[in-house]
C-alpha positions as CSV (number, residue, x, y, z in Angstrom):
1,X,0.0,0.0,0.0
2,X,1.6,3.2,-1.3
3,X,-0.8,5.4,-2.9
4,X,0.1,9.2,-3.5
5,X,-2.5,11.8,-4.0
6,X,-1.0,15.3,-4.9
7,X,-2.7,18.6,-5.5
8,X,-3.2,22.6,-4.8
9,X,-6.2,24.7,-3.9
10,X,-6.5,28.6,-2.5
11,X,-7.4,29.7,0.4
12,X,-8.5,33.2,1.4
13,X,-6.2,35.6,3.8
14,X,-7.0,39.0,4.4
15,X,-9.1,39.0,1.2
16,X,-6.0,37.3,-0.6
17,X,-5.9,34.1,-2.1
18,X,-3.3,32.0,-1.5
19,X,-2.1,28.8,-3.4
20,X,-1.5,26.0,-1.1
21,X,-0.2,22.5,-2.8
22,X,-0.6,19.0,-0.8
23,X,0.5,15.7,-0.9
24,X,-0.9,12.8,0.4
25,X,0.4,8.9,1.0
26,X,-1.5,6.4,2.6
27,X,1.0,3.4,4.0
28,X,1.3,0.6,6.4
29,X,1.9,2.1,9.6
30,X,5.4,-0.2,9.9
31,X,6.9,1.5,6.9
32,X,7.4,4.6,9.4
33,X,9.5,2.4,11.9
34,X,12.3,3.4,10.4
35,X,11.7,6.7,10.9
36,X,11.2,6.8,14.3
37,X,13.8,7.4,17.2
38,X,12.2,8.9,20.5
39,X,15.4,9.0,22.0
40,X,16.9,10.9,19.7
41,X,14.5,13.4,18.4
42,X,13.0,13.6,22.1
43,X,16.1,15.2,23.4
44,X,16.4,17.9,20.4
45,X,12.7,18.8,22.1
46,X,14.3,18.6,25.7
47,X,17.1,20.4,24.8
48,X,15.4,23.3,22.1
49,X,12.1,23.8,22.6
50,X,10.1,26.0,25.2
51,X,6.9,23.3,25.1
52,X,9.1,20.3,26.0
53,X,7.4,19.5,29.7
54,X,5.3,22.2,29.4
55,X,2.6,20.6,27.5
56,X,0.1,17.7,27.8
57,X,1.1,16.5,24.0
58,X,4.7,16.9,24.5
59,X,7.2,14.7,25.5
60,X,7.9,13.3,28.1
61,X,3.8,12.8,28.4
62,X,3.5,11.8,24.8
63,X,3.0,8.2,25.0
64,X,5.0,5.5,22.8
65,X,4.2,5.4,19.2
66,X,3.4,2.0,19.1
67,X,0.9,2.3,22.1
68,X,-0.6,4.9,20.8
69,X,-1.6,3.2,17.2
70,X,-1.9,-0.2,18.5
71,X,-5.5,-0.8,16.6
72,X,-4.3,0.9,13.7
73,X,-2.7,-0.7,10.4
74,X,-2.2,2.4,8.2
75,X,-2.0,5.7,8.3
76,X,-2.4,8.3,6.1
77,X,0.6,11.5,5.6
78,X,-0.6,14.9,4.8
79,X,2.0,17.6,3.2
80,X,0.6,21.3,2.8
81,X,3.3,23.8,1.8
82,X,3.1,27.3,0.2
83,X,5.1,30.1,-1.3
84,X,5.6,32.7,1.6
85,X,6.3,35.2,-1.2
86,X,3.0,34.6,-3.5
87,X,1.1,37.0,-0.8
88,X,1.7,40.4,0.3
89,X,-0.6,39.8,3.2
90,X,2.1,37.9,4.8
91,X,4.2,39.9,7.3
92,X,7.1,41.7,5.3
93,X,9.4,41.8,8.5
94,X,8.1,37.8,9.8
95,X,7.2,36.8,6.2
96,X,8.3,33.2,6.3
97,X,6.9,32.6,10.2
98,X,3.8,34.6,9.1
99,X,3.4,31.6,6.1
100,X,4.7,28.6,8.4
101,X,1.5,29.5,10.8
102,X,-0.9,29.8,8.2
103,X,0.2,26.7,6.6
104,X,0.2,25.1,9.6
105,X,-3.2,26.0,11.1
106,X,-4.9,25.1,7.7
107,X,-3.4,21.8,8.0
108,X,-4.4,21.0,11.6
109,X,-7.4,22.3,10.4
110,X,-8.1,20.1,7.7
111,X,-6.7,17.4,9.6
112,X,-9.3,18.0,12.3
113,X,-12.1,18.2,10.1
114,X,-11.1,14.7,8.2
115,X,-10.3,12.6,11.1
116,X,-13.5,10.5,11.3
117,X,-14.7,7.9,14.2
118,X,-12.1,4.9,14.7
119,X,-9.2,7.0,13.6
120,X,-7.0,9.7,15.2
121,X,-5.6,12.2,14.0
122,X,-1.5,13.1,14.4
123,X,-1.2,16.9,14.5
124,X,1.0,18.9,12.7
125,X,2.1,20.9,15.4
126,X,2.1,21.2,19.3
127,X,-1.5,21.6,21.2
128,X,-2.8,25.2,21.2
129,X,-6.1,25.2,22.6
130,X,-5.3,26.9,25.6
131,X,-3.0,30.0,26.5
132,X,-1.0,27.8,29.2
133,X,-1.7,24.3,29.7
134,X,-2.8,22.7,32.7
135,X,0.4,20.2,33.1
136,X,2.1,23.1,34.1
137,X,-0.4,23.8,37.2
138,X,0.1,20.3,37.8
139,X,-3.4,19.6,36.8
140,X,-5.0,17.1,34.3
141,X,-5.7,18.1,30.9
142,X,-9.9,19.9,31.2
143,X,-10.7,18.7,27.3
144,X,-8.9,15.3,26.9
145,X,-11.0,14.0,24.2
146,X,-9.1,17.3,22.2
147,X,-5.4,15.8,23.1
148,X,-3.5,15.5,19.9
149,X,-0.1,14.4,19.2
150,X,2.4,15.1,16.9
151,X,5.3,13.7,14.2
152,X,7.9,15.2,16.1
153,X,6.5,14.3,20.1
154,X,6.4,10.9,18.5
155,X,9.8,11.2,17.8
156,X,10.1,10.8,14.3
157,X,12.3,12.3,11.7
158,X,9.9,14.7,9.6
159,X,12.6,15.7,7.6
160,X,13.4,12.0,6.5
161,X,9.8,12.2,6.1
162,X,9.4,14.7,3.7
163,X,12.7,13.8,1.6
164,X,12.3,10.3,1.4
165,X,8.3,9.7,1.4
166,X,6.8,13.0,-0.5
167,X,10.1,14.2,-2.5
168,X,9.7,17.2,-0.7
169,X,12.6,19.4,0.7
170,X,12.2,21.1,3.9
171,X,13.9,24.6,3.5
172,X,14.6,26.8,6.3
173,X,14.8,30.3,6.8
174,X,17.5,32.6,7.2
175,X,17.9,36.1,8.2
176,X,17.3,38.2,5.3
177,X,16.3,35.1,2.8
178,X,13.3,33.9,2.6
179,X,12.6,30.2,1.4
180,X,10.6,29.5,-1.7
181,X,8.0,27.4,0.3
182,X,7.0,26.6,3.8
183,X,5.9,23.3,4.7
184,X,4.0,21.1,7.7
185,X,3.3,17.4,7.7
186,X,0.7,16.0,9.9
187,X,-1.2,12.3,9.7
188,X,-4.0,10.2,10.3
189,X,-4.3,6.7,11.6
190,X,-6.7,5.5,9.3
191,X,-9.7,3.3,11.1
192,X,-9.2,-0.1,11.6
């Protein structure tokens, strides 16, 4: 099972449309095993990022891959990227951040709205729900039936991802150079 859907549509920001393309690959949710290394990609979170500990789908409370998609076979990749330079209504001075959000909320977005009963969705970013999470109050999450987790809490390589499964290379920004496309991946374990 490999089969690749690819494709673009427009959204609308600030009364502009903007051209986002996707790719889509539905596999057997072993092929990712190699892709995967919680150890490793875990302490890059630790060690870089501000919502490491700090939120409910973050490591270390993100639970083991395998665990989490025990009852599923397959899962379903989702690649949305666009051209941070098609739009003026992206921030001149953030341009490339400005993109990278709206890229990324349209594909938790769509991910949200296509994740059906028996399946579960795999974000494509961190939980935002709430302004400060309640694991750092010490208190349970107040809307687990929300709690999403991602590629990268997971621990897998999304870069690998990208290059190896869609084609697709991630380009970063640099001061004064902004890349030719943002991109986020996100995923759905497909129902049993």
């Amino acid at each position: 099972m490999n089969n690749q859907q690819i494709g673009s549509f427009e959204k609308t920001l600030h009364n502009t449309a903007v051209k986002i393309h996707y790719k889509q690959i539905k596999l057997n949710k072993e092929h990712l095993s190699k892709y995967l290394n919680p150890n490793l990609f875990n302490s890059y979170c630790k060690n870089g990022c501000p919502n490491h500990s700090q939120k409910w789908t973050c490591p270390p409370f993100c639970p083991p891959f395998e665990e989490y998609s025990k009852n599923h076979t397959s899962i379903s990749l989702y690649l949305f990227y666009t051209s941070p330079k098609q739009s003026i209504q992206f921030d001149e001075k953030d341009r490339s951040l400005s993109a990278y959000n709206f890229i990324k909320e349209e594909l938790q977005s769509f991910l949200r709205k296509k994740e059906l009963p028996n399946e579960k969705m795999i974000a494509a970013n961190s939980c935002e729900f709430c302004k400060t999470c309640k694991v750092a109050e010490g208190k349970a999450c107040h809307i687990p039936e929300k709690i999403r987790y991602n590629l990268v809490a997971f621990g897998f390589d999304v870069r690998a991802i990208m290059t190896d499964l869609f084609q697709h290379k991630i380009e970063w920004a640099k001061e004064n150079k902004v890349p030719n496309m943002v991109s986020s991946v996100g995923a759905i374990l497909n129902a049993p």
